[in-house]
C-alpha positions in Angstrom: 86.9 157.6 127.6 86.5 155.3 130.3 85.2 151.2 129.8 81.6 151.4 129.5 80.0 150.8 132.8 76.6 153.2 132.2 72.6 152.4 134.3 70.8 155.0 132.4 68.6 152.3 130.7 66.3 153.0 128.6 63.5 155.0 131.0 64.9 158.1 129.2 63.0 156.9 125.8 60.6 154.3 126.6 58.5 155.9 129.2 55.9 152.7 129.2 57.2 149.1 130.1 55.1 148.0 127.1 57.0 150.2 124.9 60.4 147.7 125.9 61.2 144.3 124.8 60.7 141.1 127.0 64.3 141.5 128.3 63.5 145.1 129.3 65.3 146.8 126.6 65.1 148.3 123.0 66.1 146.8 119.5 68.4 148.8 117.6 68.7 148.6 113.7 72.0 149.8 112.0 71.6 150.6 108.5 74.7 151.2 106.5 74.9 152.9 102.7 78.3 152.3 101.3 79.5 156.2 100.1 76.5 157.4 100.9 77.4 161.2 101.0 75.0 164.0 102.4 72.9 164.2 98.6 69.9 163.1 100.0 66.6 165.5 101.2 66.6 167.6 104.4 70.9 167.6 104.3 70.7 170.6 101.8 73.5 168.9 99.2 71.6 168.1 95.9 67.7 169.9 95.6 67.0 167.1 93.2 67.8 164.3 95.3 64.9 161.7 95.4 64.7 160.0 98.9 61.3 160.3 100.1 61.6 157.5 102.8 64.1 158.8 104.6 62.6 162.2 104.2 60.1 160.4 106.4 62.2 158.7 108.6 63.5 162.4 109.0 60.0 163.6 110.3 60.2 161.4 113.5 64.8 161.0 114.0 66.9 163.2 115.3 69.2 164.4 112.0 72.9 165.3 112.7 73.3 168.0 109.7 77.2 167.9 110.8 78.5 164.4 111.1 81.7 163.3 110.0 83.3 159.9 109.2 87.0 159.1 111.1 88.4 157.9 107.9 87.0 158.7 104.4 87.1 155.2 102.7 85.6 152.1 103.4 87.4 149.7 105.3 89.3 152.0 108.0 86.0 153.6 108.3 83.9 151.0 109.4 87.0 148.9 111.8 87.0 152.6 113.6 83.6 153.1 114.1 82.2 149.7 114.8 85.2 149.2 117.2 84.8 152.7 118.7 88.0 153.5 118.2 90.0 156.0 116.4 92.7 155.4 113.4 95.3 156.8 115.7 94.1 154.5 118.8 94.3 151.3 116.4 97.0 152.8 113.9 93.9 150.8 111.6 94.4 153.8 109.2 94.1 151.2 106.1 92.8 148.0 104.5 94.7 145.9 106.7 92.1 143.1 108.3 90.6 144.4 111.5 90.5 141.2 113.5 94.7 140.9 112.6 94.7 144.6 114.6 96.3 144.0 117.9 94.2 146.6 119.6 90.7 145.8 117.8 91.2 142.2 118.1 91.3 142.8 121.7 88.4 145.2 121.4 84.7 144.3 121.2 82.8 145.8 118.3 80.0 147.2 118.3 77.5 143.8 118.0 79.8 142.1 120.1 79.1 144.4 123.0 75.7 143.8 122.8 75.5 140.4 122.0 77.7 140.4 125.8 74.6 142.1 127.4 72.1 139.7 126.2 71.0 141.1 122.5 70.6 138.8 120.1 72.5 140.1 116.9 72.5 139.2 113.3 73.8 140.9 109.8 73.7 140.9 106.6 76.0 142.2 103.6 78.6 145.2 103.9 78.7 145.9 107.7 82.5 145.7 108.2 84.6 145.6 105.2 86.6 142.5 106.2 83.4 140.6 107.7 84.0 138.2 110.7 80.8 135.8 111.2 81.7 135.5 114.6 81.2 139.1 115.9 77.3 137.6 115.0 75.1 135.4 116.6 73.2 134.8 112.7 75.2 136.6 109.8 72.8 136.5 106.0 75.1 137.4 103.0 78.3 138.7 102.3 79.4 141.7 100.5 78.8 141.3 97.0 79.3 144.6 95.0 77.6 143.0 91.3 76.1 143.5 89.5 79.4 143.2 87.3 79.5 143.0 83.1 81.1 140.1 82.3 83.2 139.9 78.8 83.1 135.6 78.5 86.2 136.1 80.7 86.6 138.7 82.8 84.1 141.3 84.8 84.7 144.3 83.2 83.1 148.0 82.9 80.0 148.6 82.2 79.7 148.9 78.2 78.0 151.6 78.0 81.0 153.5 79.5 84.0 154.9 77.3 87.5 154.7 77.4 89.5 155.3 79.2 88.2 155.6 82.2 86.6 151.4 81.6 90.2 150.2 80.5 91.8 152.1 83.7 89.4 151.6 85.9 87.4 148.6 84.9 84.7 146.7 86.5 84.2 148.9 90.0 85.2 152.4 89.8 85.6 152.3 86.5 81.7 151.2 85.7 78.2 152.8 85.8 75.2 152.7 83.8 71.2 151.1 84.3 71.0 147.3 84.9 69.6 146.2 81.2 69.5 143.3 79.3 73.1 142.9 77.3 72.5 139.6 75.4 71.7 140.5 71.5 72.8 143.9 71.8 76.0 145.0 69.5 78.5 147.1 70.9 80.7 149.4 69.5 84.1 146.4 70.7 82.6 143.5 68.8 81.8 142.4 71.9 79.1 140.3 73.7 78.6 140.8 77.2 76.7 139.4 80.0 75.8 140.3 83.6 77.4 138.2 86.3 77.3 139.1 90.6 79.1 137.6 93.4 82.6 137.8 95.5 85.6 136.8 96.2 84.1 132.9 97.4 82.5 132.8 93.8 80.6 134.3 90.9 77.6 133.2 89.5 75.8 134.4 86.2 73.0 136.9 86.4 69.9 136.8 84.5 68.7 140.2 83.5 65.6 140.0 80.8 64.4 143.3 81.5 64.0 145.5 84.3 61.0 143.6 85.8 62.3 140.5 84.7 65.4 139.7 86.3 67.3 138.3 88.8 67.6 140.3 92.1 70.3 142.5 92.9 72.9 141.6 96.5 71.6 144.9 97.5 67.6 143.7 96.8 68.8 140.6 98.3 69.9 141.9 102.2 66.9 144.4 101.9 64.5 141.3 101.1 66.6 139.3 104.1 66.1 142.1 106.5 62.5 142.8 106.0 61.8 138.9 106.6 63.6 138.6 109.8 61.9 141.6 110.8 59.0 140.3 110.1 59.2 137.1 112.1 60.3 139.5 115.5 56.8 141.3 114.5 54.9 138.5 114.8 56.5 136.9 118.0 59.0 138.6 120.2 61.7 136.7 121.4 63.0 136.6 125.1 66.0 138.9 123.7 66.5 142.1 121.9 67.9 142.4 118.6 70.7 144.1 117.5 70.5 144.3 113.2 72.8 145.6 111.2 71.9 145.9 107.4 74.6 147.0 104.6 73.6 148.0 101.2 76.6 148.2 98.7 75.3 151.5 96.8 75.8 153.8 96.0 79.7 152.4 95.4 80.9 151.9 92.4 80.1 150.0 90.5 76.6 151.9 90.0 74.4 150.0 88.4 70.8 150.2 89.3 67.7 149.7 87.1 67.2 151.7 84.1 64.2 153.3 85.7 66.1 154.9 88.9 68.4 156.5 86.2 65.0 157.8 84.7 63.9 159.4 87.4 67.4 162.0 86.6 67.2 163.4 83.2 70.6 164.7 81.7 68.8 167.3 80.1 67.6 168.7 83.6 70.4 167.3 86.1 72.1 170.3 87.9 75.5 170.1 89.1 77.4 170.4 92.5 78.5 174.4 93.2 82.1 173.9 91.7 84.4 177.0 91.5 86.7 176.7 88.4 90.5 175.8 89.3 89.5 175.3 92.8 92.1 172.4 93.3 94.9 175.4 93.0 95.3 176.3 96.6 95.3 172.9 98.3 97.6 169.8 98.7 95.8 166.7 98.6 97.7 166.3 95.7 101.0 166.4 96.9 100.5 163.6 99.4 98.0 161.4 97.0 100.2 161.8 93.6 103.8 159.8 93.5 107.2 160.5 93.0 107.0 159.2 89.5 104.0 162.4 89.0 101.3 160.1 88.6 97.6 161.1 89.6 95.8 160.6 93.4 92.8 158.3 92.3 90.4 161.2 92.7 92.0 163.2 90.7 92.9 160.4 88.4 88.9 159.1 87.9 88.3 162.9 87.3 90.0 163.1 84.4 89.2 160.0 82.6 86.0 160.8 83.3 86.1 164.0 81.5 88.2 162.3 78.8 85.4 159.5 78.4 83.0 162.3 76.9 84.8 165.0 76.4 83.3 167.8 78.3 83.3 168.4 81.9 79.6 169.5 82.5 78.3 166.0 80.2 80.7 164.0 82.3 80.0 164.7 85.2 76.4 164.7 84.7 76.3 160.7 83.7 78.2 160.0 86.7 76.3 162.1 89.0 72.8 160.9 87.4 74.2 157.4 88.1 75.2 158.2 91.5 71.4 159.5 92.2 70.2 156.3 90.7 71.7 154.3 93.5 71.0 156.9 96.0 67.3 156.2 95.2 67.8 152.6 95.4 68.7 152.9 98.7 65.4 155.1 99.8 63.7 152.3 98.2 65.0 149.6 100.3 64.9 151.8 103.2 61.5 152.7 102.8 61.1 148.7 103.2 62.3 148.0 106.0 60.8 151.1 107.8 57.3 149.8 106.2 58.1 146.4 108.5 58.8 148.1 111.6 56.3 151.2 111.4 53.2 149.1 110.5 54.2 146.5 113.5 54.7 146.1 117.5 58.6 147.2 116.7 58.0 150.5 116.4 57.8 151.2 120.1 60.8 149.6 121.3 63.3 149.6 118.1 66.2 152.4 117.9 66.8 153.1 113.8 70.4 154.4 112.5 70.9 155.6 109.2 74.5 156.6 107.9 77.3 156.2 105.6 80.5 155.2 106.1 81.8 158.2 104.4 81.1 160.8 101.4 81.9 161.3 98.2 83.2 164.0 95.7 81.2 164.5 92.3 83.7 166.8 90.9 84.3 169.6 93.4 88.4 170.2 93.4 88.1 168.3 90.7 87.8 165.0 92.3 85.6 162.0 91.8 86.2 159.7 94.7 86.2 159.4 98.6 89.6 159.6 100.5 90.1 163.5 101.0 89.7 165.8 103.8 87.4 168.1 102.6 83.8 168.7 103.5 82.4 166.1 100.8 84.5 163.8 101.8 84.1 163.4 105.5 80.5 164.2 105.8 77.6 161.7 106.6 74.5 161.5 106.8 73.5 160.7 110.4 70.0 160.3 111.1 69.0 158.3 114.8 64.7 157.5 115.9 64.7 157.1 119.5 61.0 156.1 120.0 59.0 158.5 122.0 61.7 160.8 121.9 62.9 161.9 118.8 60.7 164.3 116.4 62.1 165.0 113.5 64.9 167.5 115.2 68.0 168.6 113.7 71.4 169.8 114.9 74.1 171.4 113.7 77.1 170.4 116.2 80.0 168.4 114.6 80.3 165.1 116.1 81.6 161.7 114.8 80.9 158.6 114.1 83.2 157.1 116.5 80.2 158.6 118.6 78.0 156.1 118.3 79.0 153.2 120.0 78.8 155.3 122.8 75.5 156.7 121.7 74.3 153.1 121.4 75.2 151.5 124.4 74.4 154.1 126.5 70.7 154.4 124.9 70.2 150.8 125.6 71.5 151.3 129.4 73.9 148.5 128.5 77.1 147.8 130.9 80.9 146.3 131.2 84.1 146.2 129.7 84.1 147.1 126.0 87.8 145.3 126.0 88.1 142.1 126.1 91.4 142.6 127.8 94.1 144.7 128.6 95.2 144.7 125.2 92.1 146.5 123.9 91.4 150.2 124.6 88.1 152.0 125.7 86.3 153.9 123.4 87.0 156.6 122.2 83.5 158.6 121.4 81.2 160.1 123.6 77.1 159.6 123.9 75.2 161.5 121.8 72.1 161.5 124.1 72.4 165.3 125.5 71.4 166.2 121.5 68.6 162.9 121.6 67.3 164.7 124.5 67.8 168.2 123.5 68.6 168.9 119.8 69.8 172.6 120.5 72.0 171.7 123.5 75.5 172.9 122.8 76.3 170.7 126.1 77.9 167.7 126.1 81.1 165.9 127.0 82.5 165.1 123.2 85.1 167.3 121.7 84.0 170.6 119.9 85.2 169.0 116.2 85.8 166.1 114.4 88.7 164.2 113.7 89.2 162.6 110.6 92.2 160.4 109.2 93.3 160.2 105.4 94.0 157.0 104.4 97.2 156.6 102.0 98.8 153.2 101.7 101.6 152.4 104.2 102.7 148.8 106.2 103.5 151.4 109.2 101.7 154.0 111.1 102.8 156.7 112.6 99.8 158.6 114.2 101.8 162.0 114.3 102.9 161.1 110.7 99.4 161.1 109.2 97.1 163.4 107.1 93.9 165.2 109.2 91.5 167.4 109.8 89.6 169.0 112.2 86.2 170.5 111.2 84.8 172.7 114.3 80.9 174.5 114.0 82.6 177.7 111.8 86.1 176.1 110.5 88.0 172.9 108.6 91.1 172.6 109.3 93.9 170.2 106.9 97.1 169.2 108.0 98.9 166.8 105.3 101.5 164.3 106.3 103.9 166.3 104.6 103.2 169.8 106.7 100.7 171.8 104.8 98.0 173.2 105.4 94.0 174.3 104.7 91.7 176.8 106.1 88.2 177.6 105.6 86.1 179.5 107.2 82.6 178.0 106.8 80.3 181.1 107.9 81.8 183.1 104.8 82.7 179.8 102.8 80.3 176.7 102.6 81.9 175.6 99.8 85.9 175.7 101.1 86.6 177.5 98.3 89.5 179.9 100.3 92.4 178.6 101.4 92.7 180.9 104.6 96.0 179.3 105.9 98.5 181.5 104.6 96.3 185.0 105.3 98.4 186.6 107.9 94.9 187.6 109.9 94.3 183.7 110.6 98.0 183.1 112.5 95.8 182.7 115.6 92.9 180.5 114.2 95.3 178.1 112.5 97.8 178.1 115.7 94.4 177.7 117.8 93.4 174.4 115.2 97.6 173.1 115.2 97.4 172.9 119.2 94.1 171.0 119.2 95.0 168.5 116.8 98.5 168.1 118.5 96.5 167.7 121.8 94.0 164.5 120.1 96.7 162.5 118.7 98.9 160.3 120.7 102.5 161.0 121.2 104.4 158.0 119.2 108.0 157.0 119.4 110.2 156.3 116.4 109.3 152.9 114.3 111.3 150.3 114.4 114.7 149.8 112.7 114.0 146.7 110.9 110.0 148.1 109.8 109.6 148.5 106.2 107.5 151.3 105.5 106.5 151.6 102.1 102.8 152.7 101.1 103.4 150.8 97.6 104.2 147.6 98.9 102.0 145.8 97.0 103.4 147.7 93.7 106.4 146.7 95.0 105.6 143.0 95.5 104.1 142.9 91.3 107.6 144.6 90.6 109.3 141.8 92.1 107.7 139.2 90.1 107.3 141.3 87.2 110.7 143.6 86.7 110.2 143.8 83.0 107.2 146.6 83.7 110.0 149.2 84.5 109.7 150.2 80.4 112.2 152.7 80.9 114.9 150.9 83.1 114.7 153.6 86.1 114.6 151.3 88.8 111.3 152.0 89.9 107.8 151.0 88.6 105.6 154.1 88.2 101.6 153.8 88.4 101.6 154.6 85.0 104.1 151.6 83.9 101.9 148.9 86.7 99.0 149.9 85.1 100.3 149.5 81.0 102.2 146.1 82.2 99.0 145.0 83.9 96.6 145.5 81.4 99.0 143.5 78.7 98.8 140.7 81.3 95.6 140.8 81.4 94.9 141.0 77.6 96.7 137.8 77.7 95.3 136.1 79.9 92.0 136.6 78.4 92.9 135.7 74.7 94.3 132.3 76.7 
């Protein structure tokens, strides 16, 4: 796509002048739910879903029933879409720091770009993964993913949760359960734990007397910080628009929400995701995400210390999914918040609302518990946009990205220039949503006919043409791993990619058709370097360096399975220290 330089202002949406801001154009708020999947009402997932605020956000946005994250875990995700670019533009496929990049550093994000064309643009908690206050004219908090149990030494799991998902997972992905007092209870460890919240700059306890009684949460914290700022642009408009952009943490791990949001999800009643027994059989995630040493991808690896924790699948899954619910709740709540602010004030005339994730997440389908595959779970968002005076409550069903909207953005808010900041930087790579703003059954636009999305696996190199992807058009998904093979579905006979259709002789032409497209998006890329280490365990590798007596059995090599026994001895003694 070529630099930005659009003059389709706003007189497509705000039809009055009094409907704009002083400077003559709209606010826009970005609201981001960390792993927010497609479980919420009107995107069909989960019937027993409870988000009635964005239900009526719904009533007056336009909802995209088909849109798809670029990469399906956090911080890739967000440097691709807030940068407008592509993994395979950046080669950002991982959790190296975005602002290191040398194409995104070059790049302007998102509130950079309109902070350039007058806006004036402020944040608060998870927006980017690695958060740089200076993409921001006024940042509020960072990302703080407490509330965390806290041993007397170390955040830990939840204790409510079993081994051994707590001992190999621990305090994030390893922890779920309602935010209750913890002081004076006796656990089944001898143990007495406390609740503590914070990040990597410092933790800080966190009082929690009951569930009206407490401290507030990071997420109750940037809801609280977003509904006051909004507040003071109710009351007196400044001579700039506002670009906002809000983060809440859930419903990432670790999920811990008040008791009475898990309430609200009975055990006894909870139904669980459509899952077809041994589905994981005909695909391949698993022989890119497992190692050489055979241990477990993460998803698969959660998913079975999960069902180890409580020893049957259906009970399993049912605390984490009731959990999961319990933050997705959360998140309606402190939506509903902020949309009180802005629908009850001056700002709902002239202020564009996103809501989306940053990706899904599996709840045992393929039997998988995590983000970070290609299938439909996985890559699919929730995408909701209120253009005011346009939008009604429409829906559509086209398969776009979220790379789209930058693009979308900009081009609603008529804004103009470079979105480099030199050569070094690229244009974006997404295309304007607007044709579907405008016309929610259009099947016209300039955008590609499906979306691309990257998987992430650790490596210090990428090579575009080396990666994992897939492609997921109107009817299809297509998979190609790193390693070759392949996935088909057909979703007109298969919602629930059930089929692997890629070795049926009667699809040779649909997957050649999908194999030529994909070649077609991604860049052609020479070889790497000579001298380029490419590992995607470095890390591992560094902690095998300084610790060579993990290799228990002498091999050469440090399997997951001997980091993780060498770690947690470490650990052990570091605490009884």
């Amino acid at each position: 796509m070529k630099p930005i330089l659009i003059l389709s202002a706003l007189c497509i949406c705000l039809a009055s002048p009094a409907r704009a801001t002083a400077a003559g154009k709209p606010n826009v708020l970005l609201i981001i739910c960390d792993d927010l999947n497609t479980d919420i009402e009107g995107f069909g997932s989960q019937p027993q879903a409870r988000t009635p605020n964005i239900a009526r956000f719904e009533e007056s946005g336009l909802s995209f029933l088909q849109a798809h994250c670029t990469a399906p875990i956090c911080a890739p995700s967000r440097s691709s879409f807030l940068t407008g670019l592509y993994p395979h533009t950046s080669r950002n496929y991982g959790f190296d720091k975005w602002f290191e990049n040398e194409v995104l550093k070059n790049s302007r994000t998102v509130m950079d770009y309109f902070r350039m064309n007058g806006y004036y643009t402020l944040g608060t908690g998870k927006v980017m993964h690695h958060e740089d206050h200076k993409e921001w004219d006024e940042f509020g908090n960072d990302s703080d993913y407490g509330p965390f149990a806290f041993c007397g030494t170390n955040n830990v799991a939840h204790p409510d949760v079993p081994s051994p998902l707590r001992d190999d997972f621990g305090a994030i992905d390893g922890s779920f359960g309602p935010l209750v007092k913890l002081e004076g209870r006796v656990f089944k460890d001898g143990k007495t734990y406390s609740w503590r919240t914070g990040n990597w700059k410092g933790m800080h306890a966190m009082r929690v007397e009951s569930g009206d009684d407490r401290d507030p949460t990071a997420d109750e914290i940037n809801r609280d910080w977003a509904v006051e700022k909004l507040k003071g642009f109710a009351r007196k408009a400044g001579d700039k628009p506002f670009f906002m952009g809000v983060g809440f943490l859930r419903p990432h791990t670790p999920m811990i929400v008040p008791e009475r949001l898990f309430n609200m999800y009975p055990l006894a009643s909870l139904q669980l995701p459509v899952i077809k027994p041994d589905d994981i059989k005909d695909t391949y995630l698993l022989t890119v995400g497992a190692t050489a040493q055979g241990d477990l991808d993460r998803g698969a690896k959660i998913y079975q210390d999960l069902v180890a924790s409580y020893g049957n699948r259906e009970e399993a899954l049912k605390r984490w999914i009731q959990a999961y619910l319990a933050c997705v709740t959360s998140d309606d709540e402190h939506v509903g918040q902020i949309l009180d602010v802005i629908d009850n004030s001056p700002l709902k005339d002239n202020t564009i609302i996103v809501l989306t994730g940053d990706h899904g997440f599996q709840l045992g389908q393929k039997d998988y518990v995590y983000k970070n595959s290609l299938w439909e779970e996985s890559t699919r968002v929730p995408l909701i946009i209120r253009v005011p005076g346009v939008t009604k409550g429409g829906r559509t069903s086209y398969p776009v990205s979220l790379v789209d909207l930058y693009p979308t953005l900009a081009d609603l808010c008529g804004l103009t220039g470079d979105t480099r900041k030199n050569n070094k930087g690229r244009p974006l790579d997404g295309f304007s949503l607007k044709p579907f703003i405008l016309d929610p059954k259009t099947e016209t636009w300039d955008g590609p006919d499906s979306a691309l999305t990257a998987l992430f696996r650790w490596q210090q190199t990428y090579i575009p043409s080396e990666q994992s992807y897939t492609l997921r058009s109107k009817d299809w998904r297509y998979i190609r791993y790193s390693n070759g093979k392949e996935e088909l579905y057909n979703h007109l006979d298969d919602p629930y990619e059930w089929t692997n259709l890629a070795g049926n002789p009667q699809q040779v032409a649909t997957l050649e058709s999908f194999r030529a497209k994909l070649d077609a998006r991604l860049p052609k890329d020479g070889p790497p370097k000579a001298d380029e280490k490419r590992s995607n365990e470095a890390w591992k590798d560094k902690y095998f360096g300084l610790h060579p007596d993990a290799d228990a059995n002498k091999d050469g090599e440090l399997s997951w399975q001997e980091y993780q026994i060498h770690k947690k001895a470490l650990d052990a003694k570091k605490e009884k220290k």
